[in-house]
N, CA, C and O atoms as CSV, one atom per row, in Angstrom:
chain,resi,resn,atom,element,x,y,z
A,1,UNK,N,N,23.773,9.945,-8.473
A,1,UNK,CA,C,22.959,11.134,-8.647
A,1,UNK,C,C,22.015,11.229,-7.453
A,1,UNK,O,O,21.497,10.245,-6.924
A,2,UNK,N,N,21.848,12.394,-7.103
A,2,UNK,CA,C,20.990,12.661,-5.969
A,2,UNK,C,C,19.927,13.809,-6.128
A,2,UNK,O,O,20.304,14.955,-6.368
A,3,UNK,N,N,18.506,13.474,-5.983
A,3,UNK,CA,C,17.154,14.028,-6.046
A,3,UNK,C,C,17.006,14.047,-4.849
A,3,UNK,O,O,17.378,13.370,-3.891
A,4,UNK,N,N,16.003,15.510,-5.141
A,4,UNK,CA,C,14.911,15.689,-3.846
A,4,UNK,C,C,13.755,15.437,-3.767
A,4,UNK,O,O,13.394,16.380,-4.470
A,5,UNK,N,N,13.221,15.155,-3.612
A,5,UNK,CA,C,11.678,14.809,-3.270
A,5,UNK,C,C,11.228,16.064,-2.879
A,5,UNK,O,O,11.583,16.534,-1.798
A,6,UNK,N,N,10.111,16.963,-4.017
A,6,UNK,CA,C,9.803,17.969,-4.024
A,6,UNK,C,C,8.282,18.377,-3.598
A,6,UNK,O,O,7.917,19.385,-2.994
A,7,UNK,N,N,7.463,17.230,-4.122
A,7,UNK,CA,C,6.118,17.178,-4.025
A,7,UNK,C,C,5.565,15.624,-4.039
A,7,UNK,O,O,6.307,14.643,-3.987
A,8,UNK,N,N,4.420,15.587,-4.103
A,8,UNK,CA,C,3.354,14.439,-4.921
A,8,UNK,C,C,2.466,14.502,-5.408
A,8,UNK,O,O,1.439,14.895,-4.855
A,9,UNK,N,N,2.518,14.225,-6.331
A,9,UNK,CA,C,0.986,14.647,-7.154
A,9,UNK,C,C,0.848,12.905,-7.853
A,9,UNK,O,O,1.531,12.338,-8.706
A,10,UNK,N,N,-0.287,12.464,-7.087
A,10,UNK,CA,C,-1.066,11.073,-7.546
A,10,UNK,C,C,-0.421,10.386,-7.349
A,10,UNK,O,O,-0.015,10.132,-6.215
A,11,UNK,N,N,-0.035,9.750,-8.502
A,11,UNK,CA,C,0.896,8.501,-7.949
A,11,UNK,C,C,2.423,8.901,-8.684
A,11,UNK,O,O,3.239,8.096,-9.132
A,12,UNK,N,N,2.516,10.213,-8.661
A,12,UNK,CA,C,4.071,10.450,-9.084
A,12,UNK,C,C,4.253,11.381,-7.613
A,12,UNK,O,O,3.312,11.790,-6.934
A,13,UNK,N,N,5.787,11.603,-7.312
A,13,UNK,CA,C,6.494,12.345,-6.705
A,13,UNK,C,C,7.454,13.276,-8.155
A,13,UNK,O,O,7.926,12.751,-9.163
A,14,UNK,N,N,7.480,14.631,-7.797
A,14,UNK,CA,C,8.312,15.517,-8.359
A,14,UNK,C,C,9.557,15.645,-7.913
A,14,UNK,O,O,9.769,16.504,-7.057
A,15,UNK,N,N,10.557,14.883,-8.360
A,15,UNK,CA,C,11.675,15.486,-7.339
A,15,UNK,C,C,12.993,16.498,-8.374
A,15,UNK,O,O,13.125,16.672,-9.585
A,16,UNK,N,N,13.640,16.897,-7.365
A,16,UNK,CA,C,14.173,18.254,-7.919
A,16,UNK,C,C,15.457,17.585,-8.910
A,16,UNK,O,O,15.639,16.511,-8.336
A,17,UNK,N,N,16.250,17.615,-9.845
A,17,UNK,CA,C,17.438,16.958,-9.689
A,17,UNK,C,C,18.536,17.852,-9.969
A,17,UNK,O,O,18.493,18.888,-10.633
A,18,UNK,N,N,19.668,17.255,-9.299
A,18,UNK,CA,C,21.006,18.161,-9.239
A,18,UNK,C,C,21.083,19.100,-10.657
A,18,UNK,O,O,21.549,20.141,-10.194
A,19,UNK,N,N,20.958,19.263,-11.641
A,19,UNK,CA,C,21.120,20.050,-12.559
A,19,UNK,C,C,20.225,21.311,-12.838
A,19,UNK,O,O,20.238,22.185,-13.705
A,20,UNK,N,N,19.315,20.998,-11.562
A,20,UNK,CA,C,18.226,22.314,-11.592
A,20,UNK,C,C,16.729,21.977,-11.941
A,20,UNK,O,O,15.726,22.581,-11.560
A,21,UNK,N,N,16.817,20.830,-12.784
A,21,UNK,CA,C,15.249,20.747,-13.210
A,21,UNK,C,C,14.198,19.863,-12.564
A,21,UNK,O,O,14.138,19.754,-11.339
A,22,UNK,N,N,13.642,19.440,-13.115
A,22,UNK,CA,C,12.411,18.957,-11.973
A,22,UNK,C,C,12.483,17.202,-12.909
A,22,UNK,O,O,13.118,17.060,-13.954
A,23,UNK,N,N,11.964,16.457,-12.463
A,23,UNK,CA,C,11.447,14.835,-13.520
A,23,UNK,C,C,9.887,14.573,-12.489
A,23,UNK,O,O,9.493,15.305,-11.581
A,24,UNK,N,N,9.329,13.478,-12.932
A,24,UNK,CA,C,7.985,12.690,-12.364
A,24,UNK,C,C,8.782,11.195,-12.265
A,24,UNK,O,O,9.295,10.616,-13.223
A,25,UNK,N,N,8.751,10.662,-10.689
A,25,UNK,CA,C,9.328,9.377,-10.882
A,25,UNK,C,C,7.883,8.807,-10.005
A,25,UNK,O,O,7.362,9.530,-9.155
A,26,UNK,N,N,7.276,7.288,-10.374
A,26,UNK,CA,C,6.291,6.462,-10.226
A,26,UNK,C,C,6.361,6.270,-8.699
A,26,UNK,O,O,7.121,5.351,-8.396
A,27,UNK,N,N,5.798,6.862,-7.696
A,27,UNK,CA,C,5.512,6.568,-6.428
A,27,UNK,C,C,6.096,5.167,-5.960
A,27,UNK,O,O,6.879,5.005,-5.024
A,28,UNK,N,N,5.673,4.382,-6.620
A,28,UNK,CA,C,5.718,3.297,-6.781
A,28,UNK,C,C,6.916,2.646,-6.217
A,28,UNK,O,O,6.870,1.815,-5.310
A,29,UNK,N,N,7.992,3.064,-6.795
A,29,UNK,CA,C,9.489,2.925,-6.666
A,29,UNK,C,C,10.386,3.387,-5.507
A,29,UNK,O,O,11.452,2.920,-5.106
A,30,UNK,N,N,9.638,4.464,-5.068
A,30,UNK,CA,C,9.891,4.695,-3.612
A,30,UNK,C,C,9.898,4.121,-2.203
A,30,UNK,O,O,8.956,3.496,-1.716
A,31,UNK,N,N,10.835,4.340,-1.708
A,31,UNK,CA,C,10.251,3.768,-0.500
A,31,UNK,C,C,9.191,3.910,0.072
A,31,UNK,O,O,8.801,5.068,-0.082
A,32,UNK,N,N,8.470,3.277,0.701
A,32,UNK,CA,C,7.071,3.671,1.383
A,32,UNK,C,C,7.294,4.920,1.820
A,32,UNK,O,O,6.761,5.932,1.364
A,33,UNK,N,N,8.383,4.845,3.045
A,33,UNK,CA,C,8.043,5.806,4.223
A,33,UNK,C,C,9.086,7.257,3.388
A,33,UNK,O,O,9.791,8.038,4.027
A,34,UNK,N,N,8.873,7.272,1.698
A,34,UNK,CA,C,9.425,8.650,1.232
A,34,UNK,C,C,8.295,9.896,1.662
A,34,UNK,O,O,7.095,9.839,1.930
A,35,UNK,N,N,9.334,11.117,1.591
A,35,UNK,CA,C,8.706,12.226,2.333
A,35,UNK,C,C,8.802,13.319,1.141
A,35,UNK,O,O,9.244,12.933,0.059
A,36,UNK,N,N,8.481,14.405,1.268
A,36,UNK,CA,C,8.725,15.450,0.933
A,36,UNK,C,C,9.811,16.236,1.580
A,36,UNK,O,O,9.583,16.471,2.767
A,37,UNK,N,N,10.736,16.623,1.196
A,37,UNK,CA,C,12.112,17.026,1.227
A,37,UNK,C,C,13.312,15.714,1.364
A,37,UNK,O,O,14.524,15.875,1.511
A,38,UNK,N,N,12.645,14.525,1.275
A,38,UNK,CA,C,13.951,13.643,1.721
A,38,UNK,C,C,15.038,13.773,0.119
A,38,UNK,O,O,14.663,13.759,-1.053
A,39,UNK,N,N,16.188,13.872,0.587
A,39,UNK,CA,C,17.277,13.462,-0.513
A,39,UNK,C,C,17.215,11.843,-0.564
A,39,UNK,O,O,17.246,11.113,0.427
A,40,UNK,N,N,17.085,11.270,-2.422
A,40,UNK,CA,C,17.246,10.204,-2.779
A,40,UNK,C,C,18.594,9.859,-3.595
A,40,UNK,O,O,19.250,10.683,-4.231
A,41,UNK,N,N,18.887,8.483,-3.457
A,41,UNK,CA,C,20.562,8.742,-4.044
A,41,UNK,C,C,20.031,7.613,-4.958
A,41,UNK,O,O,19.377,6.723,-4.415
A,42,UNK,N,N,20.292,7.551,-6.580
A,42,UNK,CA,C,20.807,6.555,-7.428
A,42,UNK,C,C,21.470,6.440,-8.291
A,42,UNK,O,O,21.674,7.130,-9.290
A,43,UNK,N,N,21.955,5.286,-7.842
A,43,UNK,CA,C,22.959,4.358,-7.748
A,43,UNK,C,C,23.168,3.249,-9.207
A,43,UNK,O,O,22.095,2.761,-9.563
A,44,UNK,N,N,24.530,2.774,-10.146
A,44,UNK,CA,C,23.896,2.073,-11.201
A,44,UNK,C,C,24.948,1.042,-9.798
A,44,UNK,O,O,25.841,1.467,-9.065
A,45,UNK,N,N,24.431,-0.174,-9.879
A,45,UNK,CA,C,24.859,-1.378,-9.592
A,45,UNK,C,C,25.679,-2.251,-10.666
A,45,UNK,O,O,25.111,-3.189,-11.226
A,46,UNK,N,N,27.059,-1.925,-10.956
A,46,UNK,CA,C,27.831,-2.428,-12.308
A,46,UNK,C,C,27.491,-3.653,-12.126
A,46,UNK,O,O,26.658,-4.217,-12.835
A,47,UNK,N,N,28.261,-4.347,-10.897
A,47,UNK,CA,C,28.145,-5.968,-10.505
A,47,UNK,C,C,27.074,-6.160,-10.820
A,47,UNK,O,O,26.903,-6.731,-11.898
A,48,UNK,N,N,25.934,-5.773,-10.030
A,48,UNK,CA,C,24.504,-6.795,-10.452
A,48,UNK,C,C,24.032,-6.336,-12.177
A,48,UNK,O,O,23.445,-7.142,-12.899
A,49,UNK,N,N,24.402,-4.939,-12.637
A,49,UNK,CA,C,24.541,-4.950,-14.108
A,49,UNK,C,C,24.767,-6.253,-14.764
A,49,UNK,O,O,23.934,-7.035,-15.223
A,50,UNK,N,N,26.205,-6.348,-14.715
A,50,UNK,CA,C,27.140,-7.334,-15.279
A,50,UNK,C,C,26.553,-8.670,-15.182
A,50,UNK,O,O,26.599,-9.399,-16.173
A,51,UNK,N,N,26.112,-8.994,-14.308
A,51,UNK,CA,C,25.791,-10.448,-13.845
A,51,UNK,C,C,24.407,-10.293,-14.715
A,51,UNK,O,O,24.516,-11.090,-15.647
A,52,UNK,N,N,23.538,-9.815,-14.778
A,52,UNK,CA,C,22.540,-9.734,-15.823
A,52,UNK,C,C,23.038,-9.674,-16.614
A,52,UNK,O,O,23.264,-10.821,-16.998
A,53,UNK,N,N,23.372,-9.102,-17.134
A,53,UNK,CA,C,24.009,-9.028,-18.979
A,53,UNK,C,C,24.565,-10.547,-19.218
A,53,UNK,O,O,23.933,-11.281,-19.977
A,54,UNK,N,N,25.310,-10.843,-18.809
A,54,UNK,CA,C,26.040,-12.551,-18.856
A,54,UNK,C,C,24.882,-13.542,-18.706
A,54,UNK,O,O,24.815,-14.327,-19.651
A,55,UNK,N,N,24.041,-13.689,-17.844
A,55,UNK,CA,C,22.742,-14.444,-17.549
A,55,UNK,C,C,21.854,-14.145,-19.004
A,55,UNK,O,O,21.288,-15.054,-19.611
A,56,UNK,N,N,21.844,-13.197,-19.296
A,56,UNK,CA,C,21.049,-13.189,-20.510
A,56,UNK,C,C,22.087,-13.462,-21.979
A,56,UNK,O,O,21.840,-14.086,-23.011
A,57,UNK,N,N,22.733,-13.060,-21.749
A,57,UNK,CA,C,23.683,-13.347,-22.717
A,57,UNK,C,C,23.726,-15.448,-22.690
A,57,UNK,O,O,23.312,-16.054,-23.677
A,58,UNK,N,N,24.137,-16.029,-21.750
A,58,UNK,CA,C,23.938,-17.135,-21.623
A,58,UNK,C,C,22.439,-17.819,-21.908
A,58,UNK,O,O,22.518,-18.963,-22.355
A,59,UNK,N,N,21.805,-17.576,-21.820
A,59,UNK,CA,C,20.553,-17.826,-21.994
A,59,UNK,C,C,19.968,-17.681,-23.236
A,59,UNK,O,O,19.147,-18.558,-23.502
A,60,UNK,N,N,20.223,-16.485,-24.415
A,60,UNK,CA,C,20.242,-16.567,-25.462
A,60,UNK,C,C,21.353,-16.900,-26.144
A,60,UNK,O,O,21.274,-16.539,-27.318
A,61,UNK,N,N,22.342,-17.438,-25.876
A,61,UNK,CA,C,23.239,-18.579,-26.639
A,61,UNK,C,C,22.456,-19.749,-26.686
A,61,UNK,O,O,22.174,-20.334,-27.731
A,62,UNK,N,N,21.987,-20.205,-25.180
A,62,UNK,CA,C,21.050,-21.412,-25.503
A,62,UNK,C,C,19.789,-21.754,-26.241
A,62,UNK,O,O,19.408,-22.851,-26.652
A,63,UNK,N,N,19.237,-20.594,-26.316
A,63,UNK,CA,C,18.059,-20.465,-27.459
A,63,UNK,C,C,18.661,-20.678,-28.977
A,63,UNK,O,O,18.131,-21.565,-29.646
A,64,UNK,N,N,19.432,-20.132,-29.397
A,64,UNK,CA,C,20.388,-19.906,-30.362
A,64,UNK,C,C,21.048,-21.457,-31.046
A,64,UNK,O,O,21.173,-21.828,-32.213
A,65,UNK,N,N,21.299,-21.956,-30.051
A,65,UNK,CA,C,22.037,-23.580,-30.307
A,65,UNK,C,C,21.315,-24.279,-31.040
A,65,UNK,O,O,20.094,-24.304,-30.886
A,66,UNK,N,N,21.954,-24.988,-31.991
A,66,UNK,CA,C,21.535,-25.842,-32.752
A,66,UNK,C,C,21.702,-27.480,-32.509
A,66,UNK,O,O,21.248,-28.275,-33.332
């Protein structure tokens, strides 16, 4: 999915998203050097998904053990 970076207001940026409407995403999360008009692309990461899910999954088996 790909947003625009529409505005900033405080510590949110407005950006536009492909379906027409607007969201507030946390400054925060941005790259520093984000702008007003830059296109942002995200991305789900299955692999690093996956590998979390199993790490936690493993990890609460071991809590779990008797």
């Amino acid at each position: 999915m790909r947003v625009i970076i529409d505005r900033f207001e405080g510590e949110h940026a407005v950006v536009e998203i492909c379906c027409g409407g607007t969201a507030d995403m946390p400054r925060v999360i941005l790259p520093e050097d984000a702008k007003e008009g830059d296109v942002l692309e995200i991305n789900i990461l299955r692999e690093e998904s996956d590998k979390r899910r199993e790490e936690i999954e493993r990890l609460m088996d071991s809590v779990w053990e008797v």
